[in-house]
DOMIBA-618216 format. One record per residue (C-alpha): x, y, z; residue number from 1. Coordinates in Angstrom, 1 decimal. Example, Ala and Ser with C-alpha at 12.3 -4.5 7.8 and 13.67 -1.06 7.14 Angstrom:
<r east="12.3" north="-4.5" up="7.8" seq="1"/>
<r east="13.7" north="-1.1" up="7.1" seq="2"/>
END
This chain:
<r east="-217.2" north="-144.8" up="59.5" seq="1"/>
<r east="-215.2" north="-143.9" up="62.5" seq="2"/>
<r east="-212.7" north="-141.4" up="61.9" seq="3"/>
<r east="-209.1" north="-142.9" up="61.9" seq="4"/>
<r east="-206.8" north="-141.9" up="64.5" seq="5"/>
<r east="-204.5" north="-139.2" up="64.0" seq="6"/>
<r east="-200.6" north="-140.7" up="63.4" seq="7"/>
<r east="-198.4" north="-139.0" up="66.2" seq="8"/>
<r east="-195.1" north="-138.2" up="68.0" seq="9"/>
<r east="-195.9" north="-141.0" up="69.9" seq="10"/>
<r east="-196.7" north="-143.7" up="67.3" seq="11"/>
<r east="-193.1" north="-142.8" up="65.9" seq="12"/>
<r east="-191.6" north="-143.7" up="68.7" seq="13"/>
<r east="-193.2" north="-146.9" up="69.8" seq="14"/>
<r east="-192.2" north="-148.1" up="65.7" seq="15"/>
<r east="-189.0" north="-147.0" up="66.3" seq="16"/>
<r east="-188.9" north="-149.4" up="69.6" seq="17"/>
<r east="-190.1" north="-152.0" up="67.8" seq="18"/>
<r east="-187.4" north="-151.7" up="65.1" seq="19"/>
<r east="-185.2" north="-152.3" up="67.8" seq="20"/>
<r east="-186.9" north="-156.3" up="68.4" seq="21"/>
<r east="-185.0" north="-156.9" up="65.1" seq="22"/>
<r east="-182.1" north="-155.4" up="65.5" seq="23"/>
<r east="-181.3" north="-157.7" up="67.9" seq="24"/>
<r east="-182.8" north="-160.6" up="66.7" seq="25"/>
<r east="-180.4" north="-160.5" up="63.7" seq="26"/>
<r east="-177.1" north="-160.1" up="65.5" seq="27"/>
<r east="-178.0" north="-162.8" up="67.8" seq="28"/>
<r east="-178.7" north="-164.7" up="64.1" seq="29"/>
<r east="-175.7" north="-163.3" up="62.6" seq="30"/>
<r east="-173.7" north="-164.5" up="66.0" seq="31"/>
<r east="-174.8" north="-168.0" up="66.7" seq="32"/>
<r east="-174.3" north="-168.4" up="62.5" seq="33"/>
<r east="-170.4" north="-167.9" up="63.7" seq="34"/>
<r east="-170.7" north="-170.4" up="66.7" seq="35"/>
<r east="-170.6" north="-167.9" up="69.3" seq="36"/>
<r east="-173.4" north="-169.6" up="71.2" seq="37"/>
<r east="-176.0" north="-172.5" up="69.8" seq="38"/>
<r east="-179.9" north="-171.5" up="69.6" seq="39"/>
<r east="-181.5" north="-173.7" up="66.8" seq="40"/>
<r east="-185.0" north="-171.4" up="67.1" seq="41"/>
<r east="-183.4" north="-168.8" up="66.1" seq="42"/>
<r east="-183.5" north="-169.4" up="62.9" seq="43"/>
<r east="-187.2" north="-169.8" up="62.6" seq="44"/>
<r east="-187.7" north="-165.9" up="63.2" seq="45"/>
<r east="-184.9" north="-164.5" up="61.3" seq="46"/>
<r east="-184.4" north="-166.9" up="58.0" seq="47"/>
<r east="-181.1" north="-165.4" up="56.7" seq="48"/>
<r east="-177.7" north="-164.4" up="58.7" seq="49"/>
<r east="-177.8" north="-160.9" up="56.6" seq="50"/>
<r east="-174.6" north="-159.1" up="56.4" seq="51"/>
<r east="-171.7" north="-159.6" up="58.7" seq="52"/>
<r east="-171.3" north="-158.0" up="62.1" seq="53"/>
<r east="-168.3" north="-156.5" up="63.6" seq="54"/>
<r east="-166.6" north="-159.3" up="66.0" seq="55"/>
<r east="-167.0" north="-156.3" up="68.8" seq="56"/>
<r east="-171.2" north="-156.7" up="68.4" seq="57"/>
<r east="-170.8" north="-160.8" up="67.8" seq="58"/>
<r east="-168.8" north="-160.9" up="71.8" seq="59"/>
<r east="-171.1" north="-158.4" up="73.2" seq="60"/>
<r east="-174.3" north="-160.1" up="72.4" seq="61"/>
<r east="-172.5" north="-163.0" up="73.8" seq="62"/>
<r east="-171.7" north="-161.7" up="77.1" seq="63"/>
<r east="-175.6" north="-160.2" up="77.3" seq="64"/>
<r east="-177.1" north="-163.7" up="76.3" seq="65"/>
<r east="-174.1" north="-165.7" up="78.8" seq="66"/>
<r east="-174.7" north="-163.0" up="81.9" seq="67"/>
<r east="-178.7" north="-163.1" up="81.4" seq="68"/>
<r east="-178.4" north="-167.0" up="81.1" seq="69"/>
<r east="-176.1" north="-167.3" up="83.9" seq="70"/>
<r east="-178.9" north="-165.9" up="86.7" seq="71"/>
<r east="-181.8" north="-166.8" up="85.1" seq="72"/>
<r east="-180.6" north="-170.4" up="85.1" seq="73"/>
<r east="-179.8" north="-170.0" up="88.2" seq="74"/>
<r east="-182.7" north="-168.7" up="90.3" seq="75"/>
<r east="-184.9" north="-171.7" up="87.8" seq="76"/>
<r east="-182.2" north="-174.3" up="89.8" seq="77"/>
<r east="-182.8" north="-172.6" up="92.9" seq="78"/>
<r east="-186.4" north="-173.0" up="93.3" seq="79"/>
<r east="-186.2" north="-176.4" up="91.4" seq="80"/>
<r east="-188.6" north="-175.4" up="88.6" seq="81"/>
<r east="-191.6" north="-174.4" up="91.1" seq="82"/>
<r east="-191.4" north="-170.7" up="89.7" seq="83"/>
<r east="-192.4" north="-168.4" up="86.8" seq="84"/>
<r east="-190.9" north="-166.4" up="84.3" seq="85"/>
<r east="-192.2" north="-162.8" up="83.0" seq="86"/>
<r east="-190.2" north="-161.4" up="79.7" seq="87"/>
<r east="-190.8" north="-158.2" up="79.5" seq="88"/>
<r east="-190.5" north="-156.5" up="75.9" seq="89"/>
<r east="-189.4" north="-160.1" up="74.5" seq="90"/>
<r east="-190.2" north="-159.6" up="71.4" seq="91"/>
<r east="-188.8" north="-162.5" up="68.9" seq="92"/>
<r east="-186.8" north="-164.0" up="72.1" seq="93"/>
<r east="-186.1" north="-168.0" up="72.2" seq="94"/>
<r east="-185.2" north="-168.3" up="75.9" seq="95"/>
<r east="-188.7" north="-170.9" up="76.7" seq="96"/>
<r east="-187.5" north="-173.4" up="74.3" seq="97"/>
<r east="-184.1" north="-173.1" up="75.5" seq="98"/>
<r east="-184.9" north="-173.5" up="78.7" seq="99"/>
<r east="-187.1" north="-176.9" up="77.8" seq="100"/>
<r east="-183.8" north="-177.9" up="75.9" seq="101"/>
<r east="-181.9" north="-177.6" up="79.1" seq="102"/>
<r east="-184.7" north="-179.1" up="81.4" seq="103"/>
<r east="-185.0" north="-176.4" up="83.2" seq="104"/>
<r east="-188.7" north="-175.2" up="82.4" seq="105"/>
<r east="-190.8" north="-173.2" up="85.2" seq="106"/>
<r east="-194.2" north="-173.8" up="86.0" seq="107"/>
<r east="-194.8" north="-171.7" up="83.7" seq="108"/>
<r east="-193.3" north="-168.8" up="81.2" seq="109"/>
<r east="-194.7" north="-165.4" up="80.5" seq="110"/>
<r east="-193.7" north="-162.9" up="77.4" seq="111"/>
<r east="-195.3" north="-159.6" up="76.9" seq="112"/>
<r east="-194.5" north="-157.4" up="74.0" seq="113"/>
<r east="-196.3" north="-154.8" up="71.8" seq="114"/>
<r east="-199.0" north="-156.7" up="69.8" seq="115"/>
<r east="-198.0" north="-156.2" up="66.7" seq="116"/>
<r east="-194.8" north="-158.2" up="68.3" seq="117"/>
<r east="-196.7" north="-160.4" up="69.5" seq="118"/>
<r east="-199.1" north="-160.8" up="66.1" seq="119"/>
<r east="-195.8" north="-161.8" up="64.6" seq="120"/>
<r east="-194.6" north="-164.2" up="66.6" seq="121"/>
<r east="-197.7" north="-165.9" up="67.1" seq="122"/>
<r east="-197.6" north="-166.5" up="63.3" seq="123"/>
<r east="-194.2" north="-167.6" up="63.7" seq="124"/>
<r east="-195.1" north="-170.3" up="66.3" seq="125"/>
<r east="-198.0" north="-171.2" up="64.4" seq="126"/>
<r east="-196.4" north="-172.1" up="61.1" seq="127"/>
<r east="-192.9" north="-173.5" up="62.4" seq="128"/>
<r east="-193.6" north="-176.9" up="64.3" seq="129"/>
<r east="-190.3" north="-176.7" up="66.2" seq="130"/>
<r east="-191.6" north="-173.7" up="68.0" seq="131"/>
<r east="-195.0" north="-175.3" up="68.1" seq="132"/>
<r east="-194.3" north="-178.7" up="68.8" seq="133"/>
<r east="-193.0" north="-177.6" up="72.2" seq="134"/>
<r east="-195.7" north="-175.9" up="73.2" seq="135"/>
<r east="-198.1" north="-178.9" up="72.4" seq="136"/>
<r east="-196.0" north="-181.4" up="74.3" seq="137"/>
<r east="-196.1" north="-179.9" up="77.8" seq="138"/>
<r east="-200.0" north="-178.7" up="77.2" seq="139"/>
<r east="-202.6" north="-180.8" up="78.7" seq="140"/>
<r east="-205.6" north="-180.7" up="76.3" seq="141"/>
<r east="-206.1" north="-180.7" up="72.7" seq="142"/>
<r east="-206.0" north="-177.2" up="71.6" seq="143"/>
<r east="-204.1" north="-173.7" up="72.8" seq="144"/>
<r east="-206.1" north="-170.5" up="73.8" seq="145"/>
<r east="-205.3" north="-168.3" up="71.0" seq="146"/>
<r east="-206.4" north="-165.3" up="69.2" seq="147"/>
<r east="-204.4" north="-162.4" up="67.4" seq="148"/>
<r east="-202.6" north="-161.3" up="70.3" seq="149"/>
<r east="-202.2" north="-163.9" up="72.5" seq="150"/>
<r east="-201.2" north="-166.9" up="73.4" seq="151"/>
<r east="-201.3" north="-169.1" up="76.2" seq="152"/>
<r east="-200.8" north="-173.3" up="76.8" seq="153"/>
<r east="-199.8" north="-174.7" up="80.6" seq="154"/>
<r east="-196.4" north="-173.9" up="80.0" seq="155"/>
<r east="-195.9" north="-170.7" up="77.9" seq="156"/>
<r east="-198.3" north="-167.8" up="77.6" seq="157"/>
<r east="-197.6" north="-164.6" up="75.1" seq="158"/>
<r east="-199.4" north="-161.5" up="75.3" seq="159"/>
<r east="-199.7" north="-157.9" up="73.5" seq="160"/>
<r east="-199.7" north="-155.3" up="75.9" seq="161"/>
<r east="-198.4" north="-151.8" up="76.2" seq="162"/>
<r east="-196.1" north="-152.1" up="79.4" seq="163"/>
<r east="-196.6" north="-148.4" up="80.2" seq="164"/>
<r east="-200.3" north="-149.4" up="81.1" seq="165"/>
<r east="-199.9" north="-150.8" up="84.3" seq="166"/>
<r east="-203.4" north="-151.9" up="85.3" seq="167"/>
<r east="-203.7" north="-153.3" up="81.8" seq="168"/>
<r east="-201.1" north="-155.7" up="82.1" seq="169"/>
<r east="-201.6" north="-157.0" up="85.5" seq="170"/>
<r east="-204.9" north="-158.0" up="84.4" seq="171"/>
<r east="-204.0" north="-159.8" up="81.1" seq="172"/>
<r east="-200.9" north="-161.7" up="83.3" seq="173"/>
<r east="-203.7" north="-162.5" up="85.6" seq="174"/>
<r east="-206.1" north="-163.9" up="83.5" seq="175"/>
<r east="-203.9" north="-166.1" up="82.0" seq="176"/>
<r east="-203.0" north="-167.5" up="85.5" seq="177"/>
<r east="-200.4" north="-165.5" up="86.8" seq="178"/>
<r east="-199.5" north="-166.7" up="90.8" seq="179"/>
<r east="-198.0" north="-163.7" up="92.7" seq="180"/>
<r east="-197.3" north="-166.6" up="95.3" seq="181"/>
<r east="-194.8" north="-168.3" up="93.1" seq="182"/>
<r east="-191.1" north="-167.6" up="93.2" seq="183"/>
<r east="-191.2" north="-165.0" up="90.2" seq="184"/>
<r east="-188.3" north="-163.9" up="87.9" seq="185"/>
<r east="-188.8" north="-160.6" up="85.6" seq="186"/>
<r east="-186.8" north="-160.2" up="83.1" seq="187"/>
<r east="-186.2" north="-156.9" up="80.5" seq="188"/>
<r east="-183.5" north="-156.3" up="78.1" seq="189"/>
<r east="-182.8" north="-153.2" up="76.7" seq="190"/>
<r east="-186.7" north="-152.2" up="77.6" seq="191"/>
<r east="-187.3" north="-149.9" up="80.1" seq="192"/>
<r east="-184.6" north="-147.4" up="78.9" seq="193"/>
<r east="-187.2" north="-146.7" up="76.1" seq="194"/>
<r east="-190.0" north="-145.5" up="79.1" seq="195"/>
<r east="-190.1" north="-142.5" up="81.0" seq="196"/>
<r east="-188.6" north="-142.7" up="84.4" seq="197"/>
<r east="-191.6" north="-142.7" up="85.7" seq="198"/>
<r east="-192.9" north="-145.4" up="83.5" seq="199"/>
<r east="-190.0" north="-147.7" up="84.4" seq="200"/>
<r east="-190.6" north="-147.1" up="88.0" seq="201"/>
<r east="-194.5" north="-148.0" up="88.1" seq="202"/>
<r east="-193.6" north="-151.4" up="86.3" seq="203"/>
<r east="-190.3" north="-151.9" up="88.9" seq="204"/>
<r east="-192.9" north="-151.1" up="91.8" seq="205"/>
<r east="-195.5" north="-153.1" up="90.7" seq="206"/>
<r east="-193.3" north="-156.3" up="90.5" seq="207"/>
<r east="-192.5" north="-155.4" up="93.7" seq="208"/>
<r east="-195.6" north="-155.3" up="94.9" seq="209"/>
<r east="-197.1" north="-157.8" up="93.3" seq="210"/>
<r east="-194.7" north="-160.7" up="93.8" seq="211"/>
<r east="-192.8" north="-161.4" up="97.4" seq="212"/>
<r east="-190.3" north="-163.5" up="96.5" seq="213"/>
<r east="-189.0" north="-162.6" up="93.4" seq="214"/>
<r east="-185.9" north="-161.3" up="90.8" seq="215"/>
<r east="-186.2" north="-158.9" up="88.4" seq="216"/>
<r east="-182.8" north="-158.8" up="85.9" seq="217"/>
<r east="-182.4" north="-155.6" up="83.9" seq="218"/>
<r east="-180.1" north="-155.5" up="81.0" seq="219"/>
<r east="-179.2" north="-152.1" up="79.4" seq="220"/>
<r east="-177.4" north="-149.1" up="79.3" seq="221"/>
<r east="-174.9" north="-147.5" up="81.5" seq="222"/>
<r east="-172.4" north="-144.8" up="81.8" seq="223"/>
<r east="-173.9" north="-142.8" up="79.2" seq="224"/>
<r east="-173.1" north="-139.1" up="80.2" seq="225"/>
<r east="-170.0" north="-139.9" up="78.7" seq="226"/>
<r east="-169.4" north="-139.0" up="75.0" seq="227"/>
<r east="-169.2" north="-142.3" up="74.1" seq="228"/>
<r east="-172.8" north="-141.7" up="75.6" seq="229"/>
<r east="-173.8" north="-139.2" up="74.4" seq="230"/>
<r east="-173.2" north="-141.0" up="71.1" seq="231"/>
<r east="-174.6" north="-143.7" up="71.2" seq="232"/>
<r east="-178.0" north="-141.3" up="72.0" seq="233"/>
<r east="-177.6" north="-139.0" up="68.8" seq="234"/>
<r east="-177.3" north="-142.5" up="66.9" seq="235"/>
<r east="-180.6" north="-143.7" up="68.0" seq="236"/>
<r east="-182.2" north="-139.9" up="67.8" seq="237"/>
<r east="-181.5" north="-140.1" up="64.2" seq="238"/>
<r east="-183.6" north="-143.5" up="63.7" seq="239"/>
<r east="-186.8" north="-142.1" up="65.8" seq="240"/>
<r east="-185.7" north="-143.3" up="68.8" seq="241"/>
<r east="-185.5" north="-141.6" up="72.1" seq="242"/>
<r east="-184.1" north="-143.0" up="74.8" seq="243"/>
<r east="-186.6" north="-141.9" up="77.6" seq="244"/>
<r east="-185.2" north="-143.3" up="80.4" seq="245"/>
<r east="-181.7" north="-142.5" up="79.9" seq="246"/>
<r east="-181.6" north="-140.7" up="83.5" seq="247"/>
<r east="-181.5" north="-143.9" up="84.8" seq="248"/>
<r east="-178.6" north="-145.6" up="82.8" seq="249"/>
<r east="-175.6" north="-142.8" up="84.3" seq="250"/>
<r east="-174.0" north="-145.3" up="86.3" seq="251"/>
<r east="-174.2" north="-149.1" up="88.2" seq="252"/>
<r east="-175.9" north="-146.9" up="91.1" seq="253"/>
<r east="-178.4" north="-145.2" up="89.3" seq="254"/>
<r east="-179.5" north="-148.7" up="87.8" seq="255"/>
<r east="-180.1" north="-149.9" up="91.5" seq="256"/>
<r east="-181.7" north="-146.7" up="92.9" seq="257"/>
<r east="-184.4" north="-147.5" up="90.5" seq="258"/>
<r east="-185.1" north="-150.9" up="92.0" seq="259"/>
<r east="-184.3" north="-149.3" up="95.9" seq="260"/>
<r east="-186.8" north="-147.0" up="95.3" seq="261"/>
<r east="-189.6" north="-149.4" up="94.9" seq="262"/>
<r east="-189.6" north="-151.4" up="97.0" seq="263"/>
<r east="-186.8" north="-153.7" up="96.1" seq="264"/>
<r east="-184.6" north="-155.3" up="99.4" seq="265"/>
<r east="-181.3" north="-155.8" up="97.3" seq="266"/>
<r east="-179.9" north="-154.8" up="94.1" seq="267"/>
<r east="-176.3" north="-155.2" up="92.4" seq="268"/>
<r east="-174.8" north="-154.3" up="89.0" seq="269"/>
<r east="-172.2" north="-155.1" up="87.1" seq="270"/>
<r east="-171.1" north="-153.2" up="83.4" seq="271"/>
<r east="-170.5" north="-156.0" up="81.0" seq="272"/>
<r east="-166.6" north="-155.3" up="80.6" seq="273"/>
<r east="-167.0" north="-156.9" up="84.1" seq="274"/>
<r east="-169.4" north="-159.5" up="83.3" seq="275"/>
<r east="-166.8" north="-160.4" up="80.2" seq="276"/>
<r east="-164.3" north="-161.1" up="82.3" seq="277"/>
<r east="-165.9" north="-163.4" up="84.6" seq="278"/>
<r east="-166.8" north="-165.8" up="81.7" seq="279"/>
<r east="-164.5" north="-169.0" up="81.9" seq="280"/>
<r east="-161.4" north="-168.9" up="80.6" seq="281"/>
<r east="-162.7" north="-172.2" up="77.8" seq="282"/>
<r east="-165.0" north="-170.3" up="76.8" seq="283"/>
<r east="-163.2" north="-167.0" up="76.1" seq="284"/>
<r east="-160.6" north="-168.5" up="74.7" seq="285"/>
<r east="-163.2" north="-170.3" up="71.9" seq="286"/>
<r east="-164.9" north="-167.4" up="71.2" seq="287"/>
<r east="-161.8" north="-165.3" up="70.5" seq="288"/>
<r east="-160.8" north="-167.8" up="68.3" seq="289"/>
<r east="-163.5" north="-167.5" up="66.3" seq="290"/>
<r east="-162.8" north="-164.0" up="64.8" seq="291"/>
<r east="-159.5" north="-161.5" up="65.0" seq="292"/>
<r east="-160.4" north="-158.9" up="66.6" seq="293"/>
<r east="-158.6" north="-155.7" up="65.1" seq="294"/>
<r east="-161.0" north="-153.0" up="67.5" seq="295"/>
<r east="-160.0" north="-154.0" up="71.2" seq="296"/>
<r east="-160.5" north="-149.9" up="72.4" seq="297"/>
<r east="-163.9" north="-150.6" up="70.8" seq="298"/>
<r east="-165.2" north="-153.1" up="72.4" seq="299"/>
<r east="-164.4" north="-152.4" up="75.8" seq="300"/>
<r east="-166.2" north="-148.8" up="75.6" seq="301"/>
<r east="-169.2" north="-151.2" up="74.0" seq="302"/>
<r east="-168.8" north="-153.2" up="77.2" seq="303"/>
<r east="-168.4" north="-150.5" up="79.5" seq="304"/>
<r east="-171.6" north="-148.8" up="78.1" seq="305"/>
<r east="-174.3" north="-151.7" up="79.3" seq="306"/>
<r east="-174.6" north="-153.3" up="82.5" seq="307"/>
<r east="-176.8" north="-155.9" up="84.2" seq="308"/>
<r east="-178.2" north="-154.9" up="87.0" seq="309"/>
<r east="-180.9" north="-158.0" up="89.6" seq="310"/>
<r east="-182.7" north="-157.2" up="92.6" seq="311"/>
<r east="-184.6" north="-159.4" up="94.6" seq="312"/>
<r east="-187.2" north="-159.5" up="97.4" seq="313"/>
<r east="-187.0" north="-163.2" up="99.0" seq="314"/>
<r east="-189.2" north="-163.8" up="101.2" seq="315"/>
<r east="-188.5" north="-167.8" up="101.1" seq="316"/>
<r east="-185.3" north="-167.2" up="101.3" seq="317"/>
<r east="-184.0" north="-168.7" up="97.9" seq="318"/>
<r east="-180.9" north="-167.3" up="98.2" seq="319"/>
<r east="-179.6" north="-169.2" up="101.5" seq="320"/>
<r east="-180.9" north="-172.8" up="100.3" seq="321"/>
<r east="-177.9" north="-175.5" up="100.3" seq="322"/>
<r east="-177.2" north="-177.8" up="97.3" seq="323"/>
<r east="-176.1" north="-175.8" up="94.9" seq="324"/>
<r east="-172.8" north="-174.9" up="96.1" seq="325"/>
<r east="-172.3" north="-171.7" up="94.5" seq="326"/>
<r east="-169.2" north="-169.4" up="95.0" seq="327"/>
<r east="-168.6" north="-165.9" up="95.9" seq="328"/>
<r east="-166.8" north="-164.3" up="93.2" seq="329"/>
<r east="-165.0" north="-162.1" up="95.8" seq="330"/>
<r east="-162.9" north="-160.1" up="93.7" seq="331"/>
<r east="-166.1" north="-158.3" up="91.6" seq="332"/>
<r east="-168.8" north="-158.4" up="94.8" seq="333"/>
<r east="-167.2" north="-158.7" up="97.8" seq="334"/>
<r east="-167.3" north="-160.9" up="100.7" seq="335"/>
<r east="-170.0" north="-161.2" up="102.5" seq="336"/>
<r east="-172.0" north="-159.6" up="99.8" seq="337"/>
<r east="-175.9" north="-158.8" up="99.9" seq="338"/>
<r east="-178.4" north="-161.9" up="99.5" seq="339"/>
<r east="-178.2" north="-161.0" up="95.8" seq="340"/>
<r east="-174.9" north="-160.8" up="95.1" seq="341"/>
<r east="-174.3" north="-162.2" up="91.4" seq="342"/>
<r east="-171.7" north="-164.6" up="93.4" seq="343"/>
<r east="-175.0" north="-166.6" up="94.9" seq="344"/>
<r east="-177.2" north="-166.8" up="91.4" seq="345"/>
<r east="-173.9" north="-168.1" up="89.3" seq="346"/>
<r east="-171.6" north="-170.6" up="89.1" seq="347"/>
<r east="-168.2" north="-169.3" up="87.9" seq="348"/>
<r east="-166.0" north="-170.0" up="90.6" seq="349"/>
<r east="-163.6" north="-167.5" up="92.2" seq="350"/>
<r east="-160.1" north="-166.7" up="90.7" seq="351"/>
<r east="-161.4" north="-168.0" up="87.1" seq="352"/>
<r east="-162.2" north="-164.5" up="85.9" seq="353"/>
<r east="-160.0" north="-162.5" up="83.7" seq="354"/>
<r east="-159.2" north="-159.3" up="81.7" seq="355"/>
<r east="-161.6" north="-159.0" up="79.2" seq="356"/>
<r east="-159.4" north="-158.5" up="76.3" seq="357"/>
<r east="-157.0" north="-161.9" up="75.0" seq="358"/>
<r east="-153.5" north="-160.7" up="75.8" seq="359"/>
<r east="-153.0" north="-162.7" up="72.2" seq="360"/>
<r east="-154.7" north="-159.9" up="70.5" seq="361"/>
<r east="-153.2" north="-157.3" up="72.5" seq="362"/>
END
């Protein structure tokens, strides 16, 4: 019998990471339980709300799922379905059958995750028919390609793979019909802060590489050589997890330097206490209606701690196609901004943003 693999530093860390896929799979259960958002598959990975979260976690998970939702929509409108999706680190994420809720599925939608992730999901797709029944009804033959780490029909494809191996993963996205020709978007949340700098850059650059017309959206941390920083770091240290990449999360430049770097044309960023205040004034003024909130101060260092951050290569020239009428949000990006300016990949329109905290609970 083979000896079995020593248990080390490493192994630690990656659970630790993992740990994280549920952390935030049960605040966005716990949130759309309060009717901050609606996502009915939610509830097929996490079956309870658990115990109650702070309104200043509920509103921040809502701006991260609003500003995600707001450019991934968009670039899906922009080249009118013909595109693909990559989710990178997606762990128990429901965006595909939102997106088929919304009619707005691409040719095709990619998740990658650990495979012990993925092993778990797959079973929870196997055994709930509303996350199954999807996946049948835009899949051309009788049966799915699956085994214990993957998963792939026409429309949506899952697979385990380790994202700091980068030859690895190209090939798996490949043989599952991956077309570096197609309009791409890449999407990671909270994901590559958990990599070494040099990690993160080889997947950035090979994205860039790979695809030539193409967004990749980064959601994660910012600011953090602050003390508010610096604790939010000894708080994860003391779960097992190390936030690798944290040289890249000091500020909005930083986060695009990464993308610059490697071979990105364009990046912006916005922190989320920005982001939060460009959601429309309906909306803010439901959600804060939902919950008192007694920790303003709070959530605004939450918010001005994380950031989204696109860039984009765009070869076809996406950005500049008439139709959709979007609007330049001048007051946040500037006129005339870059071809990726959040104003052309959103559809807030300008002078409907606000300060991020109610003056009703100021």
């Amino acid at each position: 019998m083979a000896a079995r693999r020593p248990f080390t530093d490493t192994d630690t860390a990656d659970e630790a990471v993992r740990a994280t896929c549920d952390d935030a799979t049960i605040c966005k259960r716990y949130a759309t339980s309060k009717g901050y958002w609606k996502d009915p598959y939610i509830q097929y990975f996490v079956r309870s709300v658990g115990e109650r979260k702070a309104p200043e976690i509920n509103r921040g998970y809502y701006a991260r799922v609003q500003g995600v939702d707001h450019l991934l929509d968009a670039f899906i409108k922009k080249a009118e379905c013909d595109c693909q999706v990559i989710n990178l680190g997606a762990g128990l994420d429901t965006t595909f059958w939102r997106l088929k809720d919304k009619n707005l599925m691409p040719r095709k939608f990619f998740e990658v995750d650990f495979p012990t992730v993925v092993a778990r999901k797959i079973h929870n797709i196997k055994t709930k028919p509303p996350l199954s029944k999807p996946l049948i009804e835009t899949h051309s033959t009788d049966s799915l390609l699956l085994d214990a780490h993957s998963l792939d029909s026409d429309r949506y494809c899952i697979i385990g793979a380790d994202l700091r191996d980068i030859s690895s993963l190209d090939e798996k996205l490949k043989k599952f019909q991956l077309n570096p020709e197609l309009p791409t978007l890449l999407l990671s949340e909270c994901v590559l802060v958990y990599m070494t700098p040099s990690q993160s850059s080889n997947v950035v650059h090979w994205a860039a590489e790979t695809f030539h017309t193409a967004m990749f959206i980064n959601y994660e941390q910012v600011n953090m050589s602050d003390r508010f920083g610096q604790v939010m770091i000894e708080n994860l240290q003391r779960r097992q997890c190390t936030l690798a990449g944290v040289e890249a999360c000091q500020s909005l430049d930083s986060q695009k330097e990464r993308f610059l770097k490697t071979g990105w044309q364009h990046a912006d960023a916005l922190d989320m206490i920005t982001v939060y205040s460009m959601l429309p004034q309906e909306d803010m003024a439901r959600i804060e209606s939902l919950e008192f909130l007694d920790e303003r101060e709070l959530l605004q260092q939450l918010l001005q701690h994380y950031s989204i951050c696109w860039a984009t290569k765009d070869r076809l020239n996406l950005a500049r196609t008439s139709g959709t009428g979007f609007k330049l949000w001048q007051r946040h990006v500037g006129l005339g901004g870059s071809q990726n300016s959040w104003a052309r990949y959103s559809n807030v329109k300008s002078g409907e943003h606000r300060h991020p905290i109610s003056k009703k609970e100021t």
